[in-house]
Structure formats: structure tokens, C-alpha cells
N, CA, C and O atoms as a GROMACS GRO file, in nm:
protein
  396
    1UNK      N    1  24.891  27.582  16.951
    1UNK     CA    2  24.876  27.438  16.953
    1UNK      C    3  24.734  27.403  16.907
    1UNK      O    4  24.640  27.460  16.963
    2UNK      N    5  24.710  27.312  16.809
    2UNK     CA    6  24.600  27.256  16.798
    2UNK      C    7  24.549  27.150  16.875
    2UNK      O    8  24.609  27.050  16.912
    3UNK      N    9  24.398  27.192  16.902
    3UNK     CA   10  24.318  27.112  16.977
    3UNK      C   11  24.313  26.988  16.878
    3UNK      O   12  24.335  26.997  16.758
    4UNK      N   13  24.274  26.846  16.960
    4UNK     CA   14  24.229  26.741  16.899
    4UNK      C   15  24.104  26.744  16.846
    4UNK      O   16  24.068  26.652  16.772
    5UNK      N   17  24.012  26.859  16.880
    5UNK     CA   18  23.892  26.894  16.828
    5UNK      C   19  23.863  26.964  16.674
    5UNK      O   20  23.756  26.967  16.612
    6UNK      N   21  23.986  27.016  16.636
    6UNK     CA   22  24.004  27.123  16.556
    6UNK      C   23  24.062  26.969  16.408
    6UNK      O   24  24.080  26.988  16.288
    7UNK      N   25  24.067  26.911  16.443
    7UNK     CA   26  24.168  26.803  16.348
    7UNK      C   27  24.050  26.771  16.226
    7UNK      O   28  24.082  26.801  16.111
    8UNK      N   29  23.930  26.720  16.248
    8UNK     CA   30  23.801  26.732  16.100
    8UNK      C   31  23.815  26.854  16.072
    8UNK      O   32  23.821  26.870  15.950
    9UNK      N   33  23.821  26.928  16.117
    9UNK     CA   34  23.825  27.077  16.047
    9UNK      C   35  23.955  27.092  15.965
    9UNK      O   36  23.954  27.145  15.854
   10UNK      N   37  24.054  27.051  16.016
   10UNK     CA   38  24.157  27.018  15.927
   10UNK      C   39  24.187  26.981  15.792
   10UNK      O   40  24.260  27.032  15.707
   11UNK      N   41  24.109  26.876  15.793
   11UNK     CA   42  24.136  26.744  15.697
   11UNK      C   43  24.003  26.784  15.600
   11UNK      O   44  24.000  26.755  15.481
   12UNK      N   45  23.914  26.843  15.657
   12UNK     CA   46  23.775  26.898  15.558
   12UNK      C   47  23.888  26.990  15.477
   12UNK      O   48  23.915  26.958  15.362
   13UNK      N   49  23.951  27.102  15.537
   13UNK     CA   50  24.007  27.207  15.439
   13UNK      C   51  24.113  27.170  15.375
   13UNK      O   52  24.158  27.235  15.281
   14UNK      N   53  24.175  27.043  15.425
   14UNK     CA   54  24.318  26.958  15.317
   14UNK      C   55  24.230  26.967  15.217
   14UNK      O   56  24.265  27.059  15.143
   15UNK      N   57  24.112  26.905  15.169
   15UNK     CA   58  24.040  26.772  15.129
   15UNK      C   59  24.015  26.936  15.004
   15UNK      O   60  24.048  26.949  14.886
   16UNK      N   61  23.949  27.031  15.094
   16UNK     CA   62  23.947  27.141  14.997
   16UNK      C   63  24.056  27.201  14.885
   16UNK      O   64  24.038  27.232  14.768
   17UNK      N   65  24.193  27.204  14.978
   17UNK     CA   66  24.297  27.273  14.916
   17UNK      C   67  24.369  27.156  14.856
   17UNK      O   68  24.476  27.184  14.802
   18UNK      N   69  24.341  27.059  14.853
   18UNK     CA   70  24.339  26.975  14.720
   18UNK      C   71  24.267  27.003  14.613
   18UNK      O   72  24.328  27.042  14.514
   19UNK      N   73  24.136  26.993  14.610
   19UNK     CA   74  24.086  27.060  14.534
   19UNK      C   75  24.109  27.163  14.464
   19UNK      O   76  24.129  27.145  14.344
   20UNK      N   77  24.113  27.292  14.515
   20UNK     CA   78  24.104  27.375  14.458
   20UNK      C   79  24.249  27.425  14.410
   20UNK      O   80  24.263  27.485  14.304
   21UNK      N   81  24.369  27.393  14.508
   21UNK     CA   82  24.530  27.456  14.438
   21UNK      C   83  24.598  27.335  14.360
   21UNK      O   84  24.696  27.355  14.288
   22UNK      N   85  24.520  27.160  14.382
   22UNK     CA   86  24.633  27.072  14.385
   22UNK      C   87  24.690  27.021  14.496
   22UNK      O   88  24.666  27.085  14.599
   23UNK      N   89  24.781  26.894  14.512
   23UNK     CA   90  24.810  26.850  14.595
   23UNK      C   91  24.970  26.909  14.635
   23UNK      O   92  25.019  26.922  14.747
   24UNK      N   93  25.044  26.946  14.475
   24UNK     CA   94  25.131  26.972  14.560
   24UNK      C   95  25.139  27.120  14.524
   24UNK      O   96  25.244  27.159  14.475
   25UNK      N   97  25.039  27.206  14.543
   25UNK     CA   98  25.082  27.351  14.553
   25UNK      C   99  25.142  27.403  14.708
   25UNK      O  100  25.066  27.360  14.795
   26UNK      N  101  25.224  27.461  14.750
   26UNK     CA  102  25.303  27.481  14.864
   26UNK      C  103  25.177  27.508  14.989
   26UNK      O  104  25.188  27.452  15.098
   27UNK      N  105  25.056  27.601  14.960
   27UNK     CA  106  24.923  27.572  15.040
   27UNK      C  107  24.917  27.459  15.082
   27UNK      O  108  24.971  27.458  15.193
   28UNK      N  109  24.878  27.355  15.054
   28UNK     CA  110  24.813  27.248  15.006
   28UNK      C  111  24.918  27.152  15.130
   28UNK      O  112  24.872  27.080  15.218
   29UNK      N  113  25.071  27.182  15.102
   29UNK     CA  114  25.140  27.098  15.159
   29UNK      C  115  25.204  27.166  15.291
   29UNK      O  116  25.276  27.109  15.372
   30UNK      N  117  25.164  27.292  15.294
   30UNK     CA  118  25.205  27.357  15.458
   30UNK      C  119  25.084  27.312  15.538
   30UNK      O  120  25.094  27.313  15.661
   31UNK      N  121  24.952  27.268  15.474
   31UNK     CA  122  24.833  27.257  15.569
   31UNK      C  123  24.905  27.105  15.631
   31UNK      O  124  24.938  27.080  15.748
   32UNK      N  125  24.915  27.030  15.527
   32UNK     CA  126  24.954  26.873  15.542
   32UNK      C  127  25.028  26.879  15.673
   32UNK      O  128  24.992  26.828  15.779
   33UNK      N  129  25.145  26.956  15.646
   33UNK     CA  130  25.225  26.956  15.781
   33UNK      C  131  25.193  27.002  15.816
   33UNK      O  132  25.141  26.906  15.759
   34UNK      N  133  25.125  27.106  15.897
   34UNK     CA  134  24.973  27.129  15.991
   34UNK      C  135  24.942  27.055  16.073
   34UNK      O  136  24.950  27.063  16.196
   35UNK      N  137  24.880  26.928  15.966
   35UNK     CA  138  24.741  26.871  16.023
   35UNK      C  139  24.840  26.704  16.061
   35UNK      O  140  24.787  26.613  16.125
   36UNK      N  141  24.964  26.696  16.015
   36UNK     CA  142  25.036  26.570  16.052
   36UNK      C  143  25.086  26.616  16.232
   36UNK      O  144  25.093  26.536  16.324
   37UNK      N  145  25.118  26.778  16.241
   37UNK     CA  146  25.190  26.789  16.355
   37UNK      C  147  25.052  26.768  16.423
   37UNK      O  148  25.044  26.651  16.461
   38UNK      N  149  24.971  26.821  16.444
   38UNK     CA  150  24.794  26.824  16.479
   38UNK      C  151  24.806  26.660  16.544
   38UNK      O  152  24.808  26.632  16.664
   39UNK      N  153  24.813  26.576  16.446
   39UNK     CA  154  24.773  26.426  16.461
   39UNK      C  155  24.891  26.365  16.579
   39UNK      O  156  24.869  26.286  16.671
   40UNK      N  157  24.997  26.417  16.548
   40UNK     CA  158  25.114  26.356  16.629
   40UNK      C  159  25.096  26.382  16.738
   40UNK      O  160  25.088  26.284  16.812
   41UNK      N  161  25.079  26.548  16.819
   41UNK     CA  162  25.034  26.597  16.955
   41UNK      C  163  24.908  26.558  16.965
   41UNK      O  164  24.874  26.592  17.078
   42UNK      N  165  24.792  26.492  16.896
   42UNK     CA  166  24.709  26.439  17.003
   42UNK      C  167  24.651  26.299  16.986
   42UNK      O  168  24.537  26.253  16.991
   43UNK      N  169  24.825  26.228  16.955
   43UNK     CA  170  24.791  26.098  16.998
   43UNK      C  171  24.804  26.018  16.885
   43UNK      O  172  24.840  25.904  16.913
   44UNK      N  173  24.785  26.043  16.746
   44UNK     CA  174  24.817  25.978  16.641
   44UNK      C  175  24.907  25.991  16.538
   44UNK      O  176  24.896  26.033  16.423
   45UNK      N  177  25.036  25.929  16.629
   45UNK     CA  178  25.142  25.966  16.521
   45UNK      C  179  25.182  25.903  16.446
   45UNK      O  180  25.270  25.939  16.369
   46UNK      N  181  25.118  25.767  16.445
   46UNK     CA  182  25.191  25.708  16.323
   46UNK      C  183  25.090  25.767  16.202
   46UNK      O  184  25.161  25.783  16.103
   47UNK      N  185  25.008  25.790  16.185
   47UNK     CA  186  24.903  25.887  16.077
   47UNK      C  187  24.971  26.024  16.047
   47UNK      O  188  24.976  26.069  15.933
   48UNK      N  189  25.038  26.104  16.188
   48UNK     CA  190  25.074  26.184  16.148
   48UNK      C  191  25.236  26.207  16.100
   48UNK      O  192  25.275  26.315  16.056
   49UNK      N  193  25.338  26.067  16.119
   49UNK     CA  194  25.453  26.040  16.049
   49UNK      C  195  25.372  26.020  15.918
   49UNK      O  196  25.337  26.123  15.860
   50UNK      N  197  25.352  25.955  15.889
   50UNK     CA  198  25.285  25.873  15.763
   50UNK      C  199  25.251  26.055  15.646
   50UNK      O  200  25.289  26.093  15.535
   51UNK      N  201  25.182  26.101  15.732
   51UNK     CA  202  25.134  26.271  15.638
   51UNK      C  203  25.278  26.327  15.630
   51UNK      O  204  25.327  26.339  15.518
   52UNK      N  205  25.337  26.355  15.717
   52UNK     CA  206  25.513  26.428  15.762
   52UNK      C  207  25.568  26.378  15.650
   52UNK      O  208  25.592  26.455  15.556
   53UNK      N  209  25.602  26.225  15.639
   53UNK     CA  210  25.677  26.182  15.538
   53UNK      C  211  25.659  26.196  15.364
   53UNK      O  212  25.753  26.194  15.285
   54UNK      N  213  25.503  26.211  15.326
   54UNK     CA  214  25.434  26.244  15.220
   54UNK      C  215  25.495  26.388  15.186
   54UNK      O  216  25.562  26.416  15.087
   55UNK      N  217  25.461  26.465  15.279
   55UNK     CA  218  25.451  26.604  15.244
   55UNK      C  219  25.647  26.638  15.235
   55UNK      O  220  25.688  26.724  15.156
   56UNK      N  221  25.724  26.576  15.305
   56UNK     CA  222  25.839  26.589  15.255
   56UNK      C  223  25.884  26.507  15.106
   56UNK      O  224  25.958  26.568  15.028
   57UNK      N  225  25.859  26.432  15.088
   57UNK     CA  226  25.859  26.394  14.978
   57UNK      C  227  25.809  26.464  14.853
   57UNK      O  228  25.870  26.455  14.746
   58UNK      N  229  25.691  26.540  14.869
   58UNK     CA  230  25.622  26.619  14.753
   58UNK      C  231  25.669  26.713  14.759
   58UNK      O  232  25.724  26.736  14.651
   59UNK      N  233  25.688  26.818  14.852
   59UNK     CA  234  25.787  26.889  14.881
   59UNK      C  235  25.940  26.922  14.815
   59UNK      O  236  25.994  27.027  14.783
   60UNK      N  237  25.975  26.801  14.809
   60UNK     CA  238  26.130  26.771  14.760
   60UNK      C  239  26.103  26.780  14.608
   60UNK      O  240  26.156  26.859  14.530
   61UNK      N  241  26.017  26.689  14.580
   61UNK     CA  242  26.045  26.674  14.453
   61UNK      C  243  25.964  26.805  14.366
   61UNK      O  244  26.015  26.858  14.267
   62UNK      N  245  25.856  26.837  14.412
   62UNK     CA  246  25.803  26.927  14.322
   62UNK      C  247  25.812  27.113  14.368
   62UNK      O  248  25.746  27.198  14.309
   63UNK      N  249  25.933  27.152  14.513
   63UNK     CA  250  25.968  27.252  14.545
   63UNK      C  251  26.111  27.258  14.572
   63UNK      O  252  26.137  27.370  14.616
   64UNK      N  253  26.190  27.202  14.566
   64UNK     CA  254  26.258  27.171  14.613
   64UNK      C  255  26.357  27.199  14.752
   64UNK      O  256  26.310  27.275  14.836
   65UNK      N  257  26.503  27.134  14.779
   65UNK     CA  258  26.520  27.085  14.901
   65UNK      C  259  26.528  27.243  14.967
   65UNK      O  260  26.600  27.244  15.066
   66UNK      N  261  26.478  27.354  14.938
   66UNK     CA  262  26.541  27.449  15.038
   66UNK      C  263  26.405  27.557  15.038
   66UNK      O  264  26.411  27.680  15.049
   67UNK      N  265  26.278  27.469  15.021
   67UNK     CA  266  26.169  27.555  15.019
   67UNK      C  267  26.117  27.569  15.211
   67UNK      O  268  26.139  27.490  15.303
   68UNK      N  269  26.047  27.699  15.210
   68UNK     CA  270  26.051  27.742  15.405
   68UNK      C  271  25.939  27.649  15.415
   68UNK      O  272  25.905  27.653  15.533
   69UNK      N  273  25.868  27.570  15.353
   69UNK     CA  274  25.763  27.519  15.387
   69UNK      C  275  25.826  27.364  15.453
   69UNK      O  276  25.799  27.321  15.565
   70UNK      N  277  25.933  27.285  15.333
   70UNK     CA  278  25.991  27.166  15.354
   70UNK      C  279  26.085  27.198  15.513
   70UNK      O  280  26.098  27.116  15.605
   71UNK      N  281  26.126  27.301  15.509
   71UNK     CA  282  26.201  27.345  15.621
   71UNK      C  283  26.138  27.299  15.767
   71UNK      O  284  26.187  27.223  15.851
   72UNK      N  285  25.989  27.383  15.769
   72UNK     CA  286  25.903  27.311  15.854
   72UNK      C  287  25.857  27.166  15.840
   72UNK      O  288  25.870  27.096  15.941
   73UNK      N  289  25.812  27.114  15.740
   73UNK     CA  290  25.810  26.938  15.758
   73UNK      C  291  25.924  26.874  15.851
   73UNK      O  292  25.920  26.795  15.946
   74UNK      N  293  26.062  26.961  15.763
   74UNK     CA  294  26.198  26.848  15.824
   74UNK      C  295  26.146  26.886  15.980
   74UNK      O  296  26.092  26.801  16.051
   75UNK      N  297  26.171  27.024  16.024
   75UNK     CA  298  26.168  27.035  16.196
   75UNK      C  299  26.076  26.964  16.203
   75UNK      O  300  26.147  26.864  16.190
   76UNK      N  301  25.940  26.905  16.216
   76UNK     CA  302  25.850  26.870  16.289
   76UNK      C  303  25.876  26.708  16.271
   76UNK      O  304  25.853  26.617  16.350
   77UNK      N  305  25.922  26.706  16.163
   77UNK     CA  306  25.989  26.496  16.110
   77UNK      C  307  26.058  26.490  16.233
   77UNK      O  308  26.007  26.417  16.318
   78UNK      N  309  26.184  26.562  16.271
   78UNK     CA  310  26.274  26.524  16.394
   78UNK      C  311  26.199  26.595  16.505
   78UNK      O  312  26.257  26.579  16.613
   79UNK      N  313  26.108  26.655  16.513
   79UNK     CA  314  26.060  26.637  16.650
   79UNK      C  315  25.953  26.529  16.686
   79UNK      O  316  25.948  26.476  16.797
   80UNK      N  317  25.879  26.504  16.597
   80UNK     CA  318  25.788  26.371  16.627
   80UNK      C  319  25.874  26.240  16.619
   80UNK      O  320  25.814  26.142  16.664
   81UNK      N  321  26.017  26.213  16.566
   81UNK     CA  322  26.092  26.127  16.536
   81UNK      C  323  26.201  26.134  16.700
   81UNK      O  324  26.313  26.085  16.688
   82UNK      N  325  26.181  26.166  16.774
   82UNK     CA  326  26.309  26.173  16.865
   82UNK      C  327  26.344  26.041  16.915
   82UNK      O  328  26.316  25.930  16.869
   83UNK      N  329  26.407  26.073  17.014
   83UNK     CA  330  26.516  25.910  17.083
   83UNK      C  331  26.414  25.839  17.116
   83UNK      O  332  26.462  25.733  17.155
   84UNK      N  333  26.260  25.831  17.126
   84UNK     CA  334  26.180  25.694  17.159
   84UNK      C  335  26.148  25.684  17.028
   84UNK      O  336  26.063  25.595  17.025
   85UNK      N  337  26.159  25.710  16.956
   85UNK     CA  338  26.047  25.663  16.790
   85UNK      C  339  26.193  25.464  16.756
   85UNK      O  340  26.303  25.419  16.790
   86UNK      N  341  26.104  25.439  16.695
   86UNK     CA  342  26.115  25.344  16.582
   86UNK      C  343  26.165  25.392  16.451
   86UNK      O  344  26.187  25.298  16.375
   87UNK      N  345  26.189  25.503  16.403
   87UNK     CA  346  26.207  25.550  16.319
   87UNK      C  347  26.367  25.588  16.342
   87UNK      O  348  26.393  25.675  16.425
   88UNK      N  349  26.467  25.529  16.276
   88UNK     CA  350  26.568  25.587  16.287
   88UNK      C  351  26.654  25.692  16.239
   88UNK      O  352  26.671  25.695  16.117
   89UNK      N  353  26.718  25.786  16.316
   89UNK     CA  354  26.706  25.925  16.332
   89UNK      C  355  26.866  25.936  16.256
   89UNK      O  356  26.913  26.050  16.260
   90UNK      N  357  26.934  25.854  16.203
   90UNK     CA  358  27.105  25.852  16.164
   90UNK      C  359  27.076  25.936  15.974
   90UNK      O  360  26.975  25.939  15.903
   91UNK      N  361  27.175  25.975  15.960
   91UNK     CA  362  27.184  26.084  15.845
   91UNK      C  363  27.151  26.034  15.783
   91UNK      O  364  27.061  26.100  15.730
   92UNK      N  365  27.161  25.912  15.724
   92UNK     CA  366  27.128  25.864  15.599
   92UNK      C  367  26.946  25.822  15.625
   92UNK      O  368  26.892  25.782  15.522
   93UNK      N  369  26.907  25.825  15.680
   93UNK     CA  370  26.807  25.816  15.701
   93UNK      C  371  26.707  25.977  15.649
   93UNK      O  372  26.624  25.992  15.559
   94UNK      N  373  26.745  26.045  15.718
   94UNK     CA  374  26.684  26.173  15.679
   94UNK      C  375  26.703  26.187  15.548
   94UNK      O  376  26.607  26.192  15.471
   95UNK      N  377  26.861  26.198  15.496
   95UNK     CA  378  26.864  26.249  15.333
   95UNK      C  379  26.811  26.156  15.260
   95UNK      O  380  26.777  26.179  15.144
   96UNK      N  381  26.789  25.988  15.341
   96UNK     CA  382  26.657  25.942  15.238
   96UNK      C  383  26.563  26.027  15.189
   96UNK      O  384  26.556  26.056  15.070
   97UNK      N  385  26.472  26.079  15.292
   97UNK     CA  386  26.314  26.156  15.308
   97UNK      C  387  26.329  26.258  15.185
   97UNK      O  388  26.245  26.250  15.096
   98UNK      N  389  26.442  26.362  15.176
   98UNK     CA  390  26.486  26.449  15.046
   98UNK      C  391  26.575  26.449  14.951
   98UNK      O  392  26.606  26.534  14.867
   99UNK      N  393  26.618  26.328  14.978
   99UNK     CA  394  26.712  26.311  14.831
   99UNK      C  395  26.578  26.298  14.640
   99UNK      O  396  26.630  26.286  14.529
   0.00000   0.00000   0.00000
């Protein structure tokens, strides 16, 4: 589990592995979902839906729907998304995120 302390350290090495692989090299977008689950467990999840939803999206389109990295985005989308979110959780909703 990541500390809430550990989260600039995070976002310094996104900020890097942008840099240096690209945004959507599969690095680049396993940190994302990283540092979105990071944000959600300590307290900021709509920042860290907001990263979740990005990184499935880039994901989809530039790895596509059956890469192990998107695999982890989807699990952590429906676990930060459960029966209290605002975000509704019905099928068509999800195969929005990867269609």
C-alpha cells in the first residue's frame, strides 16, 4: 500500500516517464494506475478516478483491450467505483471506458 507521503514521489517519476518512454508507453501508464490507486486510498479520488479513467482510455486505444496493464486499471476503476461512487457501475458504462 502506498503511503500518502510517497504520492510527489510519484508524480515526480510520472512527470519523468513521460519524458523519457512517452505518455502512452505501457511504463508510463502502469505508473498512472499506480499513482491514481495511490490518490484514491488516501483521500483523493476524484483526481485519482479522473488518472484511472485517462489511463484506460490510452490504454485501449494505443494497447489494446486485453493488455495485463489495462487489466489492472479496469480492477482498480471498479474498486474505487463501488456501490457509494456517483459513477455508475451498469455495463454499458464500463464498455464505454474501452470501447
Amino acid at each position: 500500500m502506498t503511503l500518502p507521503e510517497e504520492i510527489p514521489g510519484m508524480m515526480a517519476t510520472l512527470a519523468c516517464y513521460e519524458g523519457l518512454f512517452g505518455p502512452y508507453h505501457p511504463q508510463t501508464l502502469a505508473l498512472t494506475t499506480s499513482l491514481a490507486i495511490a490518490l484514491c486510498t488516501s483521500g483523493n479520488s476524484a483526481e485519482g478516478r479522473r488518472l484511472l479513467e485517462r489511463a484506460i482510455g490510452d490504454l485501449t486505444k494505443h494497447h489494446g483491450r486485453h493488455h495485463p496493464v489495462l487489466i489492472r486499471a479496469l480492477e482498480a476503476w471498479f474498486a474505487v467505483s463501488g456501490p457509494e461512487s456517483d459513477v455508475p457501475t451498469n455495463p454499458s458504462r464500463s464498455s464505454a471506458l474501452i470501447s
